[in-house]
N, C-alpha and C positions, 0 to 999 in steps of 0.2 A: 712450218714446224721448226723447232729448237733444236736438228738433227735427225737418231735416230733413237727406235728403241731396239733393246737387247736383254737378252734372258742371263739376270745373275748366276752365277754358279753357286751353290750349293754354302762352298767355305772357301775362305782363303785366310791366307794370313797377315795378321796385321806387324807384326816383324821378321823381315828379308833373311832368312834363314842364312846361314855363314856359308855352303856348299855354294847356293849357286854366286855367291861374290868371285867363290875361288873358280867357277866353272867358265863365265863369264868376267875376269879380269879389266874387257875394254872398254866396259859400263861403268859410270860413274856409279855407286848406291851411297856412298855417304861424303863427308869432306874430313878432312887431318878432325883429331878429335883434340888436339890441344888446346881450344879456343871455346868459350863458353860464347859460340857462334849457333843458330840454326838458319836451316835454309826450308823456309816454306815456300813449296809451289803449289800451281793452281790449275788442273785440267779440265779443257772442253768448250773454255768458252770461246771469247767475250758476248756474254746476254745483256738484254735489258734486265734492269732490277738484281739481279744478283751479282752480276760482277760489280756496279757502281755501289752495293751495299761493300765486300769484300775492301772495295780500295777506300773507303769511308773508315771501316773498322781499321785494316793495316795504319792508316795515314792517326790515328788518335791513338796509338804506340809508336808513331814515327819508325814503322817498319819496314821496310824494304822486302818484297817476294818475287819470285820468278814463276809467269803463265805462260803454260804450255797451251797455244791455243789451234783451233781448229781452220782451215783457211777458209771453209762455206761459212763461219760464223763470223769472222772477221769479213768478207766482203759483204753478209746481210746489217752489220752493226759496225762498220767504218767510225762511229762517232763513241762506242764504249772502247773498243781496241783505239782510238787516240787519245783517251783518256785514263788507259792504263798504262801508255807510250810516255805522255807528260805527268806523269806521277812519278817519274822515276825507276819505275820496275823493268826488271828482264823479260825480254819474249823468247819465248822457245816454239819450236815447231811440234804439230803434233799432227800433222800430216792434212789434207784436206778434206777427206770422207772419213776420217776416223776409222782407216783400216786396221782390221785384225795383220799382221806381217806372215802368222804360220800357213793363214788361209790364203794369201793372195802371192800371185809369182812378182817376182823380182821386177820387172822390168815396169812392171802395170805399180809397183810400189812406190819405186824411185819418183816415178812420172809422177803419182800424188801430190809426195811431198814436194815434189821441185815447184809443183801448182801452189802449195801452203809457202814455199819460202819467196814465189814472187809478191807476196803480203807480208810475211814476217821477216825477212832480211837479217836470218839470225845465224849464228854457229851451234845451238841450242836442238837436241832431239830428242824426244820420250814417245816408243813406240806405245799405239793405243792397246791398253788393255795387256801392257809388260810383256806383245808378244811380237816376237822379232828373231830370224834365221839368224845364223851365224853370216850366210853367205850377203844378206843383207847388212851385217853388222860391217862388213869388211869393205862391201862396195860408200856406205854412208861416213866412214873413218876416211877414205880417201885419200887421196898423193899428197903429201904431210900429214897425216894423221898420226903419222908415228911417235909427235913427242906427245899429243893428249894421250892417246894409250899407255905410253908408260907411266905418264902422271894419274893415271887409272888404274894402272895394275896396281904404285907405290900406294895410290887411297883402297885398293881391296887390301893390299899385305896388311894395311893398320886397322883397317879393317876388322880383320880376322882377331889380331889380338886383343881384340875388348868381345868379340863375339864367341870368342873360343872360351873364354870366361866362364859360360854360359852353358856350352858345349852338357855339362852332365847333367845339370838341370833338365834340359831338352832330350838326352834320351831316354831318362827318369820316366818322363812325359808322353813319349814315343808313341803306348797304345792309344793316346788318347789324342793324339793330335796329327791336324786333318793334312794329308797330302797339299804339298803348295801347288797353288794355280791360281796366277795373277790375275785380277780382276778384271770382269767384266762388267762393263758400266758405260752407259750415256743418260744425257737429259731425258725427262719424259718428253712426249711429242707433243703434250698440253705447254701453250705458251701465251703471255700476255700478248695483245697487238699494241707493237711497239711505233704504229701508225701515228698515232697523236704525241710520243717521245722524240722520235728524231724524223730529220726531212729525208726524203728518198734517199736511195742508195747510190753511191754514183757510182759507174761501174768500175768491176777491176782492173781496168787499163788505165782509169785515170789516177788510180792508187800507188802502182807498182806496174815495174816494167812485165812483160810477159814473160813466163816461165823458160819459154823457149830463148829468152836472152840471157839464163843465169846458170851459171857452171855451178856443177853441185860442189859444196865447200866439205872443208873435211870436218864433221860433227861430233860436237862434245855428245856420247850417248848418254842421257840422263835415267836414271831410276831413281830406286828409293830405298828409303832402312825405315819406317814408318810409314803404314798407310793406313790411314783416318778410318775408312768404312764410313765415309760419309754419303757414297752411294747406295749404300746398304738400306732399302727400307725398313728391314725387319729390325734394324738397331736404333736403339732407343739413343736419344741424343747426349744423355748423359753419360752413356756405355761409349760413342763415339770419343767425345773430351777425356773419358778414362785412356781410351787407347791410345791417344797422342801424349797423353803426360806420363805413363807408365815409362812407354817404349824410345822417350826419345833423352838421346844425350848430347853431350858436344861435337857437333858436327854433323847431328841428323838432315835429312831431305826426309823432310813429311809432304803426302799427299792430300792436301784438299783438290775439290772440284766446286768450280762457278758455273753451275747447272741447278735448272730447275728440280732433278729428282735428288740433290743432296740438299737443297737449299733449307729443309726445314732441321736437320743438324750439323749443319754447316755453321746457323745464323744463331744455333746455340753454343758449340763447339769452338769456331775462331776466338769469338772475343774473350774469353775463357780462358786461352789456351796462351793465349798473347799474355793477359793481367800474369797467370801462374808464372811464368817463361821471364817476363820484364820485372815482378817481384826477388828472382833467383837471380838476377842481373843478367842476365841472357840477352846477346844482340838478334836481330831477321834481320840476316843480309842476303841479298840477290847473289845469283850462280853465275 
């Protein structure tokens, strides 16, 4: 199987409300907005067939993105995560089981990820499903982490004031708009057999050193100010493409996913979203 399954939530939303940037200061959610820059990233994989569709699309806008990838997927698909690697793109970690952070203790989390960073070798972190303790936040920042946090807090302050903008519009909106609760979302468990695509897997020792050899580093925590809903089944693929073009400005981190269960508005949504984006002179650069 492609991971796991998981029961969506109800609603969420698809732009990062201003409170929790200020609540959460040491999270990255957007970048400086002076720059007619975006930052798209990519959760869950590396798969057969969807991710090498993904870096096919990016690569015919000469775009540059950053994947938050999964570490059981990276050591079942060794040969799509090294072809996301020589493409040019950012890797980010997104832990090895795709744990929830509120549901699992501290100790048994770290361990995870430290499993995903002997694959991914990154400074790069997005917890699965935007859920993540404080106390975790603090252990993953780490012994230098202090200058990324201010450089985090300075991208919340700017943050705020393009969101604060916005501010009366949204409590206008108020009764009508649903409590935040960041997404829940994996692949479905339906997956191609990737048997006749690539040769065995070789194991993770031959990939990357063991987990048990690598200090945890101090991580940039990544989130988002756009999220696609391209996990969403019940969204139509053209309602996804509206939600990336509406919601995103200079500076945004939008979330796609290289998963089977987004792949059918995912594969209508990116290439879309890239022509709109590159017509407006807009660059995709890596985080």
């Amino acid at each position: 199987m492609h991971g796991y399954s998981v029961t969506l939530p109800a609603m969420y939303l698809v732009k990062s409300p201003f409170f929790l940037k200020w609540y959460y200061p040491q999270l990255l959610w957007n970048k400086p907005r002076s720059e007619k820059t975006i930052y798209i990233t990519f959760d869950d994989g590396p798969i057969p067939i969807v991710t090498p569709f993904v870096l096919k699309t990016l690569a015919a806008y000469n775009a540059k993105a950053t994947f938050f990838c999964i570490g059981d997927n990276i050591r079942k698909h060794p040969d799509v995560f090294n072809a996301v690697v020589n493409s040019g793109h950012a890797i980010g970690n997104h832990t090895f089981n795709h744990l929830n952070g509120w549901k699992t203790d501290d100790e048994t989390y770290i361990k995870n990820i430290l499993e995903a960073q002997a694959l991914t070798q990154t400074n790069l972190f997005r917890p699965p499903y935007g859920r993540i303790k404080k106390s975790q936040i603090r252990k993953l920042k780490g012994v230098g982490g202090r200058e990324s946090e201010v450089g985090s807090e300075q991208s919340a302050v700017s943050s705020l004031q393009s969101d604060i903008k916005t501010l009366s519009f949204e409590v206008r909106n108020k009764s009508s708009e649903p409590q935040f609760q960041p997404s829940n979302h994996y692949p479905l468990t339906a997956k191609p057999n990737p048997s006749t695509l690539y040769p065995p897997n070789p194991k993770p020792s031959t990939l990357h050193p063991k987990p048990s050899t690598l200090n945890l580093p101090a991580f940039h925590l990544i989130m988002w100010d756009v999220l696609s809903g391209d996990f969403d089944t019940n969204l139509a693929p053209e309602k996804c493409y509206q939600n990336v073009i509406i919601n995103t400005q200079n500076g945004s981190i939008i979330v796609f996913h290289d998963s089977l269960k987004a792949f059918d508005r995912l594969q209508y949504a990116l290439p879309r979203v890239l022509k709109y984006f590159t017509e407006r002179g807009f660059s995709f650069e890596r985080l």
